[in-house]
PyMOL Python script that loads the backbone (N, CA, C, O; Angstrom):
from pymol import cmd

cmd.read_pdbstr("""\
ATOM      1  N   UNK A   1      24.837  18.089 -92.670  1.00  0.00           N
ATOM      2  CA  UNK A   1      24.093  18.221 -91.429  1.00  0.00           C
ATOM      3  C   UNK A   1      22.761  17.470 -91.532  1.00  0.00           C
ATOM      4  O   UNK A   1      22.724  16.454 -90.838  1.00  0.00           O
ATOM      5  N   UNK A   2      21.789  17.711 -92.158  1.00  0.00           N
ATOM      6  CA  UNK A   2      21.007  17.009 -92.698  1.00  0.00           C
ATOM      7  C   UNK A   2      21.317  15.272 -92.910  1.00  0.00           C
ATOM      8  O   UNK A   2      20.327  14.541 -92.876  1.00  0.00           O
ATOM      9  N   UNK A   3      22.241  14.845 -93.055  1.00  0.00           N
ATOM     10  CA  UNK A   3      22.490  14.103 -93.684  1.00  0.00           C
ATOM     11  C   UNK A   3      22.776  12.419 -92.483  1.00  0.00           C
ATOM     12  O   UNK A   3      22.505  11.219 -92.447  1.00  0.00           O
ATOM     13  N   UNK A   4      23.858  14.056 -91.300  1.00  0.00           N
ATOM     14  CA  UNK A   4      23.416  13.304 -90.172  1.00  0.00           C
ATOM     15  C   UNK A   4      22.296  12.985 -89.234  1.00  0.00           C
ATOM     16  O   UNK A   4      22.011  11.948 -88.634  1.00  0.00           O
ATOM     17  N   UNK A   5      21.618  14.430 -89.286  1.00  0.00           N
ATOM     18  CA  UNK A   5      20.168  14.143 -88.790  1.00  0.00           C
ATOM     19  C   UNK A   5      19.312  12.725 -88.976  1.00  0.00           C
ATOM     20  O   UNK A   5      18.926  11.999 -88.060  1.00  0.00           O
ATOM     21  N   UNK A   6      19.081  12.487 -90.680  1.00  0.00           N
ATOM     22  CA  UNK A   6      18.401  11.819 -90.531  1.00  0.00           C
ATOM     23  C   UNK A   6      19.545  10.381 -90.226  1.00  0.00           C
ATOM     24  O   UNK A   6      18.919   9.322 -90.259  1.00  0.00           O
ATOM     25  N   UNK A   7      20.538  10.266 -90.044  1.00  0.00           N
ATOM     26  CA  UNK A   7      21.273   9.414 -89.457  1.00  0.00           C
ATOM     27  C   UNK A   7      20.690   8.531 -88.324  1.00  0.00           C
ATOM     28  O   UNK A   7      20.377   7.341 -88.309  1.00  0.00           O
ATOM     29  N   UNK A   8      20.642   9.613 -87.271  1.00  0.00           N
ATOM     30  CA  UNK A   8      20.534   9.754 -86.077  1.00  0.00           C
ATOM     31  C   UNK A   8      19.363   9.404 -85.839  1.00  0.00           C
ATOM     32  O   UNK A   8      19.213   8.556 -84.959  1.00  0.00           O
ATOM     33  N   UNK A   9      17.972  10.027 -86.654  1.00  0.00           N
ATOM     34  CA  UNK A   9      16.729   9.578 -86.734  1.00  0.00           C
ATOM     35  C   UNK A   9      16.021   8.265 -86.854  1.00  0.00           C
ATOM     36  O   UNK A   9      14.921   7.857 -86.482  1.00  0.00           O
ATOM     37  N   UNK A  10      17.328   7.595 -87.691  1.00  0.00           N
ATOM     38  CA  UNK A  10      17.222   6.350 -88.364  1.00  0.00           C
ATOM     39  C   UNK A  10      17.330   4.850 -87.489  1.00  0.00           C
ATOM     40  O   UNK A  10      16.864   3.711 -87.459  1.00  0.00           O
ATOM     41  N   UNK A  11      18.402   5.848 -86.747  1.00  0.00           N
ATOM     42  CA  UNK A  11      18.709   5.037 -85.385  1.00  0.00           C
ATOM     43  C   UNK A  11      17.809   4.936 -84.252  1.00  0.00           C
ATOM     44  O   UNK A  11      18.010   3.908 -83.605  1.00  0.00           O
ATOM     45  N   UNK A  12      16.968   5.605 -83.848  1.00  0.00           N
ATOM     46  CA  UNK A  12      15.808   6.152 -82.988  1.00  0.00           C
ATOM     47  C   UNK A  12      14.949   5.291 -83.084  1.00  0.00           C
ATOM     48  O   UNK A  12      14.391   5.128 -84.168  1.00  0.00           O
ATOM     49  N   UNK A  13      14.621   4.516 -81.977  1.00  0.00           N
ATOM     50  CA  UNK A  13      13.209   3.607 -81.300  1.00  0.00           C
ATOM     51  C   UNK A  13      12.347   4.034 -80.466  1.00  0.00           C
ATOM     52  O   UNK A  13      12.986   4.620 -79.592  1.00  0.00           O
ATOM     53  N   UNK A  14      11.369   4.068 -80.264  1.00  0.00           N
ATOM     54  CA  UNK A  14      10.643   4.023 -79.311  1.00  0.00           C
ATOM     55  C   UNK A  14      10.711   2.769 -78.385  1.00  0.00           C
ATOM     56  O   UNK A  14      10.986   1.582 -78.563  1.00  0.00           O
ATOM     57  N   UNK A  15      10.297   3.639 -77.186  1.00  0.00           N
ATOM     58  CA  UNK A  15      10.537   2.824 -75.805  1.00  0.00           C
ATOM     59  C   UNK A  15       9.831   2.884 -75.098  1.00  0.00           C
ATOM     60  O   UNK A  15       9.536   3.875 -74.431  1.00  0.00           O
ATOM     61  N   UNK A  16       9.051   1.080 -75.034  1.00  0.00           N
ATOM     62  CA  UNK A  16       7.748   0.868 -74.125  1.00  0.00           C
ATOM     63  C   UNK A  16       8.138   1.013 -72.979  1.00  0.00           C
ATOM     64  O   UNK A  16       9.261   1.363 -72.614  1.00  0.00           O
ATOM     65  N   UNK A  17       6.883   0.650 -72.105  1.00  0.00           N
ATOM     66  CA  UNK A  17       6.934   0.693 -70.840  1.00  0.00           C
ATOM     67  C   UNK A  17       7.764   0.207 -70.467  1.00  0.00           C
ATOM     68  O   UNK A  17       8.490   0.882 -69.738  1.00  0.00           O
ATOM     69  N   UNK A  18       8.121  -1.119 -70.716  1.00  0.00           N
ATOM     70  CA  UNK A  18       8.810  -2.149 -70.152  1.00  0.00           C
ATOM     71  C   UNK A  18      10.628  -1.414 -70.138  1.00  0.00           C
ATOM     72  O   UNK A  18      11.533  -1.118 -69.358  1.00  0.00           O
ATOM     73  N   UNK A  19      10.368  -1.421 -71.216  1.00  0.00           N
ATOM     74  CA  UNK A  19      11.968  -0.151 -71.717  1.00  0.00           C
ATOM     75  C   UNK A  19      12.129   0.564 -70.684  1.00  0.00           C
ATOM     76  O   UNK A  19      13.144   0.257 -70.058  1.00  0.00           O
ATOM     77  N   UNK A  20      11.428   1.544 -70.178  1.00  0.00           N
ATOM     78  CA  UNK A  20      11.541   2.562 -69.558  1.00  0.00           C
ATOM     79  C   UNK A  20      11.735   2.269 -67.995  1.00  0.00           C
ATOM     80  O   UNK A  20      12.303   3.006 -67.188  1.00  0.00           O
ATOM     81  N   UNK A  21      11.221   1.204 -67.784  1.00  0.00           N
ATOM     82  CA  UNK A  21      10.868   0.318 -66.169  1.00  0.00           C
ATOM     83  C   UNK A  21      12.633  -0.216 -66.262  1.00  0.00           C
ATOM     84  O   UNK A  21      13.332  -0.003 -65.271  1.00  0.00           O
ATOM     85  N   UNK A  22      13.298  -0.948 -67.583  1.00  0.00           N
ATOM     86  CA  UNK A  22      14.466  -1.650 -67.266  1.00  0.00           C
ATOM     87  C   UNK A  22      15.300  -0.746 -67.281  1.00  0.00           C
ATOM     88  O   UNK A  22      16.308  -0.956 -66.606  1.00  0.00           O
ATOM     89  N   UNK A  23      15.232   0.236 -67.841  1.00  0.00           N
ATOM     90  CA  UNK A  23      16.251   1.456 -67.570  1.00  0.00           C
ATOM     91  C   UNK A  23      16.119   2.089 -66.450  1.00  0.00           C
ATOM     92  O   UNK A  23      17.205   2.638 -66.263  1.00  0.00           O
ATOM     93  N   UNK A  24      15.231   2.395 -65.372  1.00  0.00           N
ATOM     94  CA  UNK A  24      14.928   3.089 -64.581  1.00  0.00           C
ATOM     95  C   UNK A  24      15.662   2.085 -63.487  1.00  0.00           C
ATOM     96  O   UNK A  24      16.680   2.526 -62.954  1.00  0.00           O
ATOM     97  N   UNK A  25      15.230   0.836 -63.141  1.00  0.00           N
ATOM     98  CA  UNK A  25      16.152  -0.295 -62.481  1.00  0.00           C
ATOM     99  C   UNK A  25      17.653  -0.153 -62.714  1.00  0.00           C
ATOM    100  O   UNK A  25      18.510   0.092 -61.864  1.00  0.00           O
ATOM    101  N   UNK A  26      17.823  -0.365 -64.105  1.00  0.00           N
ATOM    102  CA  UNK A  26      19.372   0.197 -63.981  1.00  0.00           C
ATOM    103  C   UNK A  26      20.055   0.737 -63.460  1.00  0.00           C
ATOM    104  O   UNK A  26      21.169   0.317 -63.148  1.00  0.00           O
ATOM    105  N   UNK A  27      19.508   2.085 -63.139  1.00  0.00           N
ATOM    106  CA  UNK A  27      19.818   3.585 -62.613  1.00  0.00           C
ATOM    107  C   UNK A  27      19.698   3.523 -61.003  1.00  0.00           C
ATOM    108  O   UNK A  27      20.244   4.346 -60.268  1.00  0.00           O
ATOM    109  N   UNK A  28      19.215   2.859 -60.725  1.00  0.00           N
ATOM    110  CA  UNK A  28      18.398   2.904 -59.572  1.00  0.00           C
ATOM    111  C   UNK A  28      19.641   2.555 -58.090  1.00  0.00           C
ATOM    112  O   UNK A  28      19.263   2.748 -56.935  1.00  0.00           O
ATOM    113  N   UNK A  29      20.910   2.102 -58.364  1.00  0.00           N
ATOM    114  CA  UNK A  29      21.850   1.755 -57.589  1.00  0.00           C
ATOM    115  C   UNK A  29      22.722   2.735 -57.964  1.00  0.00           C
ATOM    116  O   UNK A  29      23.723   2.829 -57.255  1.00  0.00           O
ATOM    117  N   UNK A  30      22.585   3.773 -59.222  1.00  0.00           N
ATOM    118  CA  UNK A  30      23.357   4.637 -59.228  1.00  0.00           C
ATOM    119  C   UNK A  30      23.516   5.876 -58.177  1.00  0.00           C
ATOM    120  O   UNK A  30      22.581   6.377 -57.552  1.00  0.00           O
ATOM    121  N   UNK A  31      25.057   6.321 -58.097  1.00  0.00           N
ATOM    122  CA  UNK A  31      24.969   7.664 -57.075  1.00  0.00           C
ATOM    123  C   UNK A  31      25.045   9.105 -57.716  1.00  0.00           C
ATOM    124  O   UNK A  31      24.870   9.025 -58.932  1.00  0.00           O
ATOM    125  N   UNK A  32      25.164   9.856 -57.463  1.00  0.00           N
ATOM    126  CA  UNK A  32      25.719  11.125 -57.862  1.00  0.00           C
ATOM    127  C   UNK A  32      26.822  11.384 -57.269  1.00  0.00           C
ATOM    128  O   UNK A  32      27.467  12.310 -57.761  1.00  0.00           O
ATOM    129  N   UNK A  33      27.459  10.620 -55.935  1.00  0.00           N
ATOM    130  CA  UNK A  33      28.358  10.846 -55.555  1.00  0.00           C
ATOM    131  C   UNK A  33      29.852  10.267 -55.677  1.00  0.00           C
ATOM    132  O   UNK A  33      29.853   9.063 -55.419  1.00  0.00           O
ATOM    133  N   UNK A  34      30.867  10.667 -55.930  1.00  0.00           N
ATOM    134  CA  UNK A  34      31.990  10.495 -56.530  1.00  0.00           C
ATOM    135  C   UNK A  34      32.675   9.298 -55.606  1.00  0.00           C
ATOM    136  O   UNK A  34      32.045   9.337 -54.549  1.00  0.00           O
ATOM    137  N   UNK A  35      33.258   8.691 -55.556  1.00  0.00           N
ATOM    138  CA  UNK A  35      34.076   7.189 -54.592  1.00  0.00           C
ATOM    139  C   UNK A  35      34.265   7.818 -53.371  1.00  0.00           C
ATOM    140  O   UNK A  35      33.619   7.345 -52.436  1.00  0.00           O
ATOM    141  N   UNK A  36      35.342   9.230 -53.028  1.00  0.00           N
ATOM    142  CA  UNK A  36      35.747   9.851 -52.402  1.00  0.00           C
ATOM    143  C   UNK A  36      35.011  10.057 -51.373  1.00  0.00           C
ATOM    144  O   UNK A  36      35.323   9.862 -50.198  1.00  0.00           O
ATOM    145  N   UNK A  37      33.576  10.631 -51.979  1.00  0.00           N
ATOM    146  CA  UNK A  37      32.657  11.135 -50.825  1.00  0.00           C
ATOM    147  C   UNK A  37      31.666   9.998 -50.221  1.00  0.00           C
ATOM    148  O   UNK A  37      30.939   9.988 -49.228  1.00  0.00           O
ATOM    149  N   UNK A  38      31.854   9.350 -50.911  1.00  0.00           N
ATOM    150  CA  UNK A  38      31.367   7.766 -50.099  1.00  0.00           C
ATOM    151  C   UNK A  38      31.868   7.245 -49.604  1.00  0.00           C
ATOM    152  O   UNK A  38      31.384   6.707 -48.608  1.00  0.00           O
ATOM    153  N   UNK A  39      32.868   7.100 -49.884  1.00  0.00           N
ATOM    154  CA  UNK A  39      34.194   6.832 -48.622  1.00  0.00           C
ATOM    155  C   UNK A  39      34.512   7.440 -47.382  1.00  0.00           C
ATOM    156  O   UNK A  39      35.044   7.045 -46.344  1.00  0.00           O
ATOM    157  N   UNK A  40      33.954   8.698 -47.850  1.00  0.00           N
ATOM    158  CA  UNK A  40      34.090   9.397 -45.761  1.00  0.00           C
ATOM    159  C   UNK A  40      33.359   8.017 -44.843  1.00  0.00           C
ATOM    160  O   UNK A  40      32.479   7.183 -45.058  1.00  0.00           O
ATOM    161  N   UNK A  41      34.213   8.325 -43.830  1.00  0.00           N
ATOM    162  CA  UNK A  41      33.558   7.956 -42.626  1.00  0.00           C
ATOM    163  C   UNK A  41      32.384   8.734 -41.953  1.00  0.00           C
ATOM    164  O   UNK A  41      32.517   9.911 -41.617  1.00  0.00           O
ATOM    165  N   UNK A  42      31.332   8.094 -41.787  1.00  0.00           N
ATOM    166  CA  UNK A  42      29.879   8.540 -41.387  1.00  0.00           C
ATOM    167  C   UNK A  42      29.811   9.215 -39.815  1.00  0.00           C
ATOM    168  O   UNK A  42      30.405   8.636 -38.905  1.00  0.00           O
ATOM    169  N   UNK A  43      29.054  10.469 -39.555  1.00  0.00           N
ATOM    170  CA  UNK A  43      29.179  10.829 -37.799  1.00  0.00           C
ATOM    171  C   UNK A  43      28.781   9.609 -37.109  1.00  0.00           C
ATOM    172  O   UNK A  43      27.726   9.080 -37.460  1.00  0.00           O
ATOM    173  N   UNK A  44      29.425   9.126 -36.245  1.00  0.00           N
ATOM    174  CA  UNK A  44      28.852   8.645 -34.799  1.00  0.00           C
ATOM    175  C   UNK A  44      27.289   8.029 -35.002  1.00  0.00           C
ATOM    176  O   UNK A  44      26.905   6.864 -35.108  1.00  0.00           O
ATOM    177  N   UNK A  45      26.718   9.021 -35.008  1.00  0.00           N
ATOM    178  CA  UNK A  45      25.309   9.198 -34.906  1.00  0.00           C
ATOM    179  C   UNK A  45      24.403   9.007 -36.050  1.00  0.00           C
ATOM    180  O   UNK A  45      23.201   9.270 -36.022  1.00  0.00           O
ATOM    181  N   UNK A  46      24.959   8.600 -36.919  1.00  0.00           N
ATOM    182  CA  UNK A  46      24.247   8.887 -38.201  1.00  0.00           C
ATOM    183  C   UNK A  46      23.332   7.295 -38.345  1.00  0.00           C
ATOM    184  O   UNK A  46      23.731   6.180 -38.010  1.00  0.00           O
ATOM    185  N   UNK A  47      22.360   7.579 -38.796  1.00  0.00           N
ATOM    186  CA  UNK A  47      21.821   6.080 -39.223  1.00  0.00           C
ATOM    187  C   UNK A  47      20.955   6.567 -40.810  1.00  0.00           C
ATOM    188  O   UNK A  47      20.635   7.645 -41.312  1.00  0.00           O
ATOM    189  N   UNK A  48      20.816   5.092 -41.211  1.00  0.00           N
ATOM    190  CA  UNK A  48      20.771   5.542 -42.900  1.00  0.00           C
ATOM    191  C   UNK A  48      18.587   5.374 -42.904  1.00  0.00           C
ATOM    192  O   UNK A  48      17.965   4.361 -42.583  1.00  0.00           O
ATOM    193  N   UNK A  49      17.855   6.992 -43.465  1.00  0.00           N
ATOM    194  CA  UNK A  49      16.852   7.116 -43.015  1.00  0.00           C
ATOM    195  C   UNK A  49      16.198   5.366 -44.010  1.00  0.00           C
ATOM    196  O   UNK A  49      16.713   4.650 -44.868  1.00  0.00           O
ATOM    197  N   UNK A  50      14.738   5.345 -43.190  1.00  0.00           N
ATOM    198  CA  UNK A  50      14.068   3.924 -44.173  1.00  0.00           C
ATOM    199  C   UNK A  50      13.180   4.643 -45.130  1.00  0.00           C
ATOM    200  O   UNK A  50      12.607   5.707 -44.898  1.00  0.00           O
ATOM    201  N   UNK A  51      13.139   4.107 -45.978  1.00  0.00           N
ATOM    202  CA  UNK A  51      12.356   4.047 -46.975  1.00  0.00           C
ATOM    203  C   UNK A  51      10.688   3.085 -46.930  1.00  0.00           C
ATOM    204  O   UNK A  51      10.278   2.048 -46.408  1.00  0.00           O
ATOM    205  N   UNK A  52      10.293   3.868 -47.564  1.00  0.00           N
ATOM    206  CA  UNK A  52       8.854   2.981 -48.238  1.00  0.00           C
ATOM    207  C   UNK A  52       8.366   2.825 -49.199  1.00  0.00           C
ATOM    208  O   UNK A  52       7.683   3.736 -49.668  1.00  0.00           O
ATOM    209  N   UNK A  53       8.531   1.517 -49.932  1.00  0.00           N
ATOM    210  CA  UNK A  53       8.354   2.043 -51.392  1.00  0.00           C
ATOM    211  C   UNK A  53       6.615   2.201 -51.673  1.00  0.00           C
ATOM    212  O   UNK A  53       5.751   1.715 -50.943  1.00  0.00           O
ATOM    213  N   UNK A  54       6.404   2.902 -52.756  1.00  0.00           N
ATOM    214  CA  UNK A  54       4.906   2.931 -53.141  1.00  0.00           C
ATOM    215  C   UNK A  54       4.497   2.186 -53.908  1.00  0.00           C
ATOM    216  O   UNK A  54       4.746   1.846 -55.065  1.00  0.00           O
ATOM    217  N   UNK A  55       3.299   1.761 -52.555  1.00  0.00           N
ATOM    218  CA  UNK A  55       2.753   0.227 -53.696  1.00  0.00           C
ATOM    219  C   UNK A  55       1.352   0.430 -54.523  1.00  0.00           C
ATOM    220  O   UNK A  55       0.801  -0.431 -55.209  1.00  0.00           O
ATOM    221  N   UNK A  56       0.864   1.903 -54.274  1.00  0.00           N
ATOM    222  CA  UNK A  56      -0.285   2.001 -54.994  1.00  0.00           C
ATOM    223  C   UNK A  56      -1.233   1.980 -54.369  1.00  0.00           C
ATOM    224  O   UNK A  56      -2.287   2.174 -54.974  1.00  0.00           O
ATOM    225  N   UNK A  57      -1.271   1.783 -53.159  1.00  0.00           N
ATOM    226  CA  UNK A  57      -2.604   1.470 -52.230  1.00  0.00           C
ATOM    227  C   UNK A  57      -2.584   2.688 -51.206  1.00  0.00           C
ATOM    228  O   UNK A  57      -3.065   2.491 -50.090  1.00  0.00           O
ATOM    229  N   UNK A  58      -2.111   3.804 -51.487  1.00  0.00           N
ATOM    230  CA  UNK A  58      -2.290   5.069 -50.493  1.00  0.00           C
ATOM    231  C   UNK A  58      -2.396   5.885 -51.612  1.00  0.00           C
ATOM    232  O   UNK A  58      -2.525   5.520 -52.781  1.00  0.00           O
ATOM    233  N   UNK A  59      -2.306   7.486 -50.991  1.00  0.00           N
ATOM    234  CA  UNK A  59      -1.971   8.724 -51.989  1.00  0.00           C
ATOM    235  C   UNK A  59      -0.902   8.979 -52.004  1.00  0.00           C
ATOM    236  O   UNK A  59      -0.150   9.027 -51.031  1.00  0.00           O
ATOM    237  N   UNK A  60      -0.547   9.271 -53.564  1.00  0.00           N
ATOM    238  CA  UNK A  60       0.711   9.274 -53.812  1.00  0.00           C
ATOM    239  C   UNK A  60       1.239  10.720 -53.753  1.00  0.00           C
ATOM    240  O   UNK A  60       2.211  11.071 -54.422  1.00  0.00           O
ATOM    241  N   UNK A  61       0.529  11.594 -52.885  1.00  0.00           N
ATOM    242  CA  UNK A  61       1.288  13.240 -52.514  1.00  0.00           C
ATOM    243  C   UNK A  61       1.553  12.470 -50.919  1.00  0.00           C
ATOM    244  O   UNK A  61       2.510  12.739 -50.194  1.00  0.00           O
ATOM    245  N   UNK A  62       0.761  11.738 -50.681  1.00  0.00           N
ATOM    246  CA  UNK A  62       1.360  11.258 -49.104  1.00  0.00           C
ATOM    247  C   UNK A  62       2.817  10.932 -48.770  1.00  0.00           C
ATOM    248  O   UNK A  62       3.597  11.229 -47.866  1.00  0.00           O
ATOM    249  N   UNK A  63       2.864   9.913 -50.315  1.00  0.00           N
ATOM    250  CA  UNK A  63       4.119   8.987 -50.229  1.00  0.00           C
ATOM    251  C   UNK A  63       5.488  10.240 -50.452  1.00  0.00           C
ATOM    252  O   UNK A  63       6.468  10.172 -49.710  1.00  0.00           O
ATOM    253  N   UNK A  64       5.371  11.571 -51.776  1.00  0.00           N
ATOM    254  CA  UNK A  64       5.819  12.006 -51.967  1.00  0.00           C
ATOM    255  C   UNK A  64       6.597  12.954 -50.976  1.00  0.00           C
ATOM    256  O   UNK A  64       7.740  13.377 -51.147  1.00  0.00           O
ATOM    257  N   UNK A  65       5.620  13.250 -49.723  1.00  0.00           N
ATOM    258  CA  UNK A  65       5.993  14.611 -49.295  1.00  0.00           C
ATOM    259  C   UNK A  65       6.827  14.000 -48.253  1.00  0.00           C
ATOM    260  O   UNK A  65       7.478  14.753 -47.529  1.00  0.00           O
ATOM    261  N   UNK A  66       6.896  12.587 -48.068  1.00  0.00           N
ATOM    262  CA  UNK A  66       7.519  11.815 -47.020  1.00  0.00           C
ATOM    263  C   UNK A  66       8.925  12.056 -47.692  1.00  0.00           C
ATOM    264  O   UNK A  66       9.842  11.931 -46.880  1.00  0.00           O
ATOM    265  N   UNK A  67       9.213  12.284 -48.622  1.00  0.00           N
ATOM    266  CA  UNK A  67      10.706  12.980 -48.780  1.00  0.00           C
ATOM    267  C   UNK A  67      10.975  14.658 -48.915  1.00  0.00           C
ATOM    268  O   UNK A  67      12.121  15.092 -49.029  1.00  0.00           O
TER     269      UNK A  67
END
""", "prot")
cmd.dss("prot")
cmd.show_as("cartoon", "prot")
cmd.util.cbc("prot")
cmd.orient("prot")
């Protein structure tokens, strides 16, 4: 057990900013939702809400509570 620990440890990097920014992009087209349920057909009425992204130049509980 030990033995794998420090295995595992050995393997372990730290991850700059930049790391953390290209992984977060990655993710970022990901869904939680399964093919199936994306595949429904949408109501009539439905339109897809807009977004704003935050550029740093407001408050960011402003930007937040907008979701």
């Amino acid at each position: 057990m030990i033995a794998e620990l420090g295995k595992r440890l050995s393997n372990h990097h730290s991850q700059t900013p930049d790391d953390l920014a290209e992984q977060t992009m990655r993710g970022i087209n990901r869904t939680a939702f399964t093919d199936w349920i994306q595949m429904e057909p949408r109501p009539r009425d439905f339109t897809t809400p807009t977004f704003r992204p935050f550029e740093g130049k407001t408050d960011p509980l402003d930007h937040i509570y907008h979701f």
